[in-house]
C-alpha positions, 0 to 999 in steps of 0.5 A: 526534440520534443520526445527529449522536452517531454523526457526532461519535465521533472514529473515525467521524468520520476514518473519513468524512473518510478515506472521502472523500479516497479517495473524491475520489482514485478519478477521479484515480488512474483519469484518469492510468491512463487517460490513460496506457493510451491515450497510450503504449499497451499496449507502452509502458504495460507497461514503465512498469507494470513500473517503477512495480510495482518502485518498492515492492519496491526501497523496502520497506526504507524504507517499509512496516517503517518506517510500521508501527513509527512508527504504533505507537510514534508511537501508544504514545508519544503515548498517555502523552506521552512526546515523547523517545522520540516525537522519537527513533523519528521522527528514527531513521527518518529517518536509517535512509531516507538510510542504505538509500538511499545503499546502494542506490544504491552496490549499483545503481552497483557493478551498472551498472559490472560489466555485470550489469544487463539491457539490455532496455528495460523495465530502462532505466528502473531508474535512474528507479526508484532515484529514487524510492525515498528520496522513498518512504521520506521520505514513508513516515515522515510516513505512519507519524507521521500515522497514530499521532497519529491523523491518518489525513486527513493521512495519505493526503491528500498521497499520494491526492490532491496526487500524483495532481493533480501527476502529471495537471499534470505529464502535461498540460505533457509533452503540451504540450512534445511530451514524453511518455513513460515516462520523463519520466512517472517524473520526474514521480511523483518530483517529486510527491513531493518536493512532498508531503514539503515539504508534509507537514514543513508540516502535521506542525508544526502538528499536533504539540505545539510544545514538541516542537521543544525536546524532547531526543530519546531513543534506543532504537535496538537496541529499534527496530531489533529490531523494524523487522526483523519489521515489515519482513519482513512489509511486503517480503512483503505487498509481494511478494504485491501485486506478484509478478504483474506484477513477474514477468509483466514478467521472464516474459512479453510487455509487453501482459500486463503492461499487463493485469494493471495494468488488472486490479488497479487495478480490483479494488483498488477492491473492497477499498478499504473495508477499507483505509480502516478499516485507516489509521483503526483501527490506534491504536484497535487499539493503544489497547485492546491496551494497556488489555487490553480484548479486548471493545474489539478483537473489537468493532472486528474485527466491525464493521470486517469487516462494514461493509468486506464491506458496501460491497465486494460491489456493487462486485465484482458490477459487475465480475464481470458488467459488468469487460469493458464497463467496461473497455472504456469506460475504458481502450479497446478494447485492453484490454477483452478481455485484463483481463477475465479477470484482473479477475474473478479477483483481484476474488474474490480480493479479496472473500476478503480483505475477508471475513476483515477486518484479521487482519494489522493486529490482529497487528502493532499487539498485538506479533505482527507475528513470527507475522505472517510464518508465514501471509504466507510461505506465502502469498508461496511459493505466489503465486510458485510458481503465478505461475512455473507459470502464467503461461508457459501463461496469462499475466496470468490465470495471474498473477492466480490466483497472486495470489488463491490467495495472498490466500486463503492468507493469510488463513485462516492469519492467521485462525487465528492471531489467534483463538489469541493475541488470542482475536479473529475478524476476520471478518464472522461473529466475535463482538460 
């Protein structure tokens, strides 16, 4: 009976149901790499890496700032019903997407016609990139709407599963039309998400008031926007951190090393997985009882979503901190087994560090912080491309993998820090109950 109480608790139970479409994303995600490393093989395999690591850095604008201040507002808003202000933020997004896009596109086209884009292949597929960044942005928003109604299932279903899905469809018509290659792989992740936009609008209709259709929206674009700066900076460097290895691997290195250290973080963000599946749950909790000022509510929440996240993390990293070469091997093939072994092992420790502090990030940005947010992601961020730019020349993707966890490691602590001495909360699996 009480195994059913704790069941039947709303965060436990979009936990589980977050839990297992990530859980049913994890062969999905991993098929496509797979069969994507072994079809157009580390040469090819590495220039659409590179791409596809420029996607959210090109689209932070439009994403990442967007999605922490809908959740927030959407969060706020929905608490005290207020559907103006719930109608405004949303519409304000959406108006902000097309407006980044359409500048990027005039910057890209000014750009081409001056002759300043490179001309080395891995640049060629830029214009596939420019593609894709309003469809990031447009699903951005329903991301950032879902998860403050405390929707996190809808939230990540499109995205985890249905893209994935529609991307191996549209991977196994190019192999039928004899067409498969980097390019047509890119078109493909583009028309997914397209896919997941008409069927998000769908889903978001019905899970909203319907008299919402009829509100007057109401605008507090200068307050909005105000905001939207912090949130953003902190998304473009949390996003810098999340992809400078390849990124500048790809300006600096060989594709083979590039394809590596793709192979290498797609394994070791399986280890902190559960930590982000706690995050897309928690953050209108978080919000919910910074509002009612019940700091008890919030180092509860820290704690256990700490513990629990390191919990199921730790088998995981110890797989692949003994077994990552065989398992690579296995999966990917022979070709890469032995150049992601390496950088595997390191950002896997990198990433038990990240799980071990818990959601320092989140706590701050959902308690009006996300200003102080930037103090510990901008050191972070400077000494990942500093050992990056100093590594990677002499060791490649290892050299890339340690810039990486040494920034993660930077992070956190200083996050730490400075959530203990705003919230007076530990986030990590040592803090009080």
């Amino acid at each position: 009976m009480n195994v059913q109480k704790i069941l039947k608790r709303p965060f436990i139970k979009k936990l589980l149901e977050v839990g297992l479409v990530k859980a049913l994303s994890i062969p999905l995600a991993l098929a496509i790499s797979v069969i994507l490393a072994r079809l157009l093989g580390a040469n090819d395999f590495g220039p659409y890496s590179f791409a596809m690591a420029l996607v959210p850095l090109l689209a932070l604008p439009v994403s990442g700032g967007v999605t922490a201040l809908l959740t927030r507002e959407v969060a706020a808003n929905k608490h005290v019903e207020n559907w103006p202000l719930y109608k405004g933020v949303m519409l304000s997004a959406y108006q902000w997407v097309v407006l980044v896009s359409t500048v990027l596109v005039v910057v890209y086209l000014c750009l081409a016609m001056a002759g300043w884009i490179p001309s080395e292949e891995k640049w060629g597929l830029l214009p596939y990139v420019i593609l894709l960044v309003p469809l990031v942005g447009l699903n951005a928003v329903r991301d950032g709407v879902f998860r403050g109604l405390k929707e996190p299932f809808w939230a990540i279903l499109p995205s985890q599963i249905l893209q994935p899905l529609i991307v191996l469809l549209g991977v196994v018509v190019l192999l039928y039309l004899d067409a498969l290659d980097k390019e047509n792989v890119l078109l493909s992740q583009a028309f997914a998400l397209f896919i997941l936009f008409l069927f998000s609008t769908v889903i978001l209709k019905k899970k909203q008031p319907s008299s919402i259709e009829r509100t007057q929206p109401f605008f507090k674009r200068k307050q909005w926007l105000s905001a939207l700066l912090p949130f953003s900076i902190i998304n473009i460097v949390s996003v810098l951190n999340a992809n400078v290895g390849i990124v500048l691997l790809g300006v600096m290195g060989e594709n083979e090393s590039v394809a590596a250290m793709r192979v290498a973080d797609k394994g070791a963000q399986l280890v902190n997985l559960p930590l982000v599946l706690i995050g897309l749950v928690m953050a209108p909790y978080v919000v919910a009882a910074w509002s009612n000022s019940d700091k008890a509510a919030l180092q509860r929440l820290a704690t256990k979503s700490s513990q629990g996240a390191l919990l199921l993390s730790f088998p995981c990293a110890l797989v692949f901190i003994f077994y990552g070469e065989e398992l690579v091997n296995l999966v990917f093939g022979q070709e890469y087994g032995a150049i992601s072994y390496a950088p595997l092992v390191i950002l896997t420790i990198g990433q038990l560090f990240n799980v071990f502090f818990g959601q320092v990030g989140l706590f701050l940005s959902m308690t009006g912080h996300e200003k102080i947010t930037l103090i510990g992601q901008a050191a972070s961020l400077l000494i990942n491309i500093l050992l990056c730019i100093a590594l990677i020349p002499v060791y490649g993707s290892v050299g890339a993998a340690i810039g990486v966890s040494v920034g993660l490691l930077v992070w956190n602590i200083l996050l730490f820090l400075l959530l203990y001495k705003y919230l007076d909360v530990k986030s990590w699996v040592f803090g009080r109950m």
